[in-house]
N, C-alpha and C positions, 0 to 999 in steps of 0.2 A: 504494500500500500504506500509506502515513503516512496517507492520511486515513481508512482505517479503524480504525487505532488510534487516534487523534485522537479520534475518534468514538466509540470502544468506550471512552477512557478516561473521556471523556463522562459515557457512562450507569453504568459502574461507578461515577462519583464522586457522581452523583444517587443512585443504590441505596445506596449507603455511609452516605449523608448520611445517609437515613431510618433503617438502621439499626445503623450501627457504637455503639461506646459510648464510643471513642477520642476525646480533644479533636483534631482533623484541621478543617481549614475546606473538610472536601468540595466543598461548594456552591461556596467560590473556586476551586477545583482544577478543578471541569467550566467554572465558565464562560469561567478560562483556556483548555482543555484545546478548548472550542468557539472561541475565539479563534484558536485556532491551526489549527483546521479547518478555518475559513472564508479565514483569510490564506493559508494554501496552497494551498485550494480556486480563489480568483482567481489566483494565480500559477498555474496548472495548464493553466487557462481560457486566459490570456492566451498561454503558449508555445503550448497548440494551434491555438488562432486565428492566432497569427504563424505555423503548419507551413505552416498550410491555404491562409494569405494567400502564402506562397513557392512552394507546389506550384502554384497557380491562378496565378501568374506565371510558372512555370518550362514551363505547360502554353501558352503564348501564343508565338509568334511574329510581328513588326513586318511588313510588306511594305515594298516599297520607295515605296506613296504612304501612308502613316502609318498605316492601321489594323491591328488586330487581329486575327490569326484563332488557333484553337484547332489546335493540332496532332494530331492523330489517331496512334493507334499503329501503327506500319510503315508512315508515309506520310511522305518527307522534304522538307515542306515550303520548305524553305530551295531546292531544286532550282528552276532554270530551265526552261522545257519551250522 
């Protein structure tokens, strides 16, 4: 939700610029206002890729000669036959 407002206050500060009459330094207010868009836009990125990187680990189970297999749902892998 912040990066929509980040965003909208963006373009309000672009439109303001062209037409307010107020001395405001619009134009530094969006490019902050984009600043801060883009910095939380990568911090956003980065938690989801770290979700994605724990789920795709947490979906693995080791055997007992070192590889990998994917666990499946309702199938309890860790069992012995």
């Amino acid at each position: 939700m912040a990066l929509v407002f980040y965003m909208g206050q963006t373009l309000w500060a672009i439109v303001s610029a062209s037409e307010a009459s107020l001395p405001f330094g619009y134009l530094e207010y969006a490019l902050q206002r984009l600043d801060q868009y883009y910095y939380l836009k990568a911090l956003l990125l980065e938690e989801v890729e770290a979700a994605n990187n724990s789920a795709a680990d947490d979906a693995l189970v080791v055997s007992k000669g070192g590889s990998a297999y994917p666990i499946e749902a309702g199938n309890d892998a860790c069992e012995e036959s």
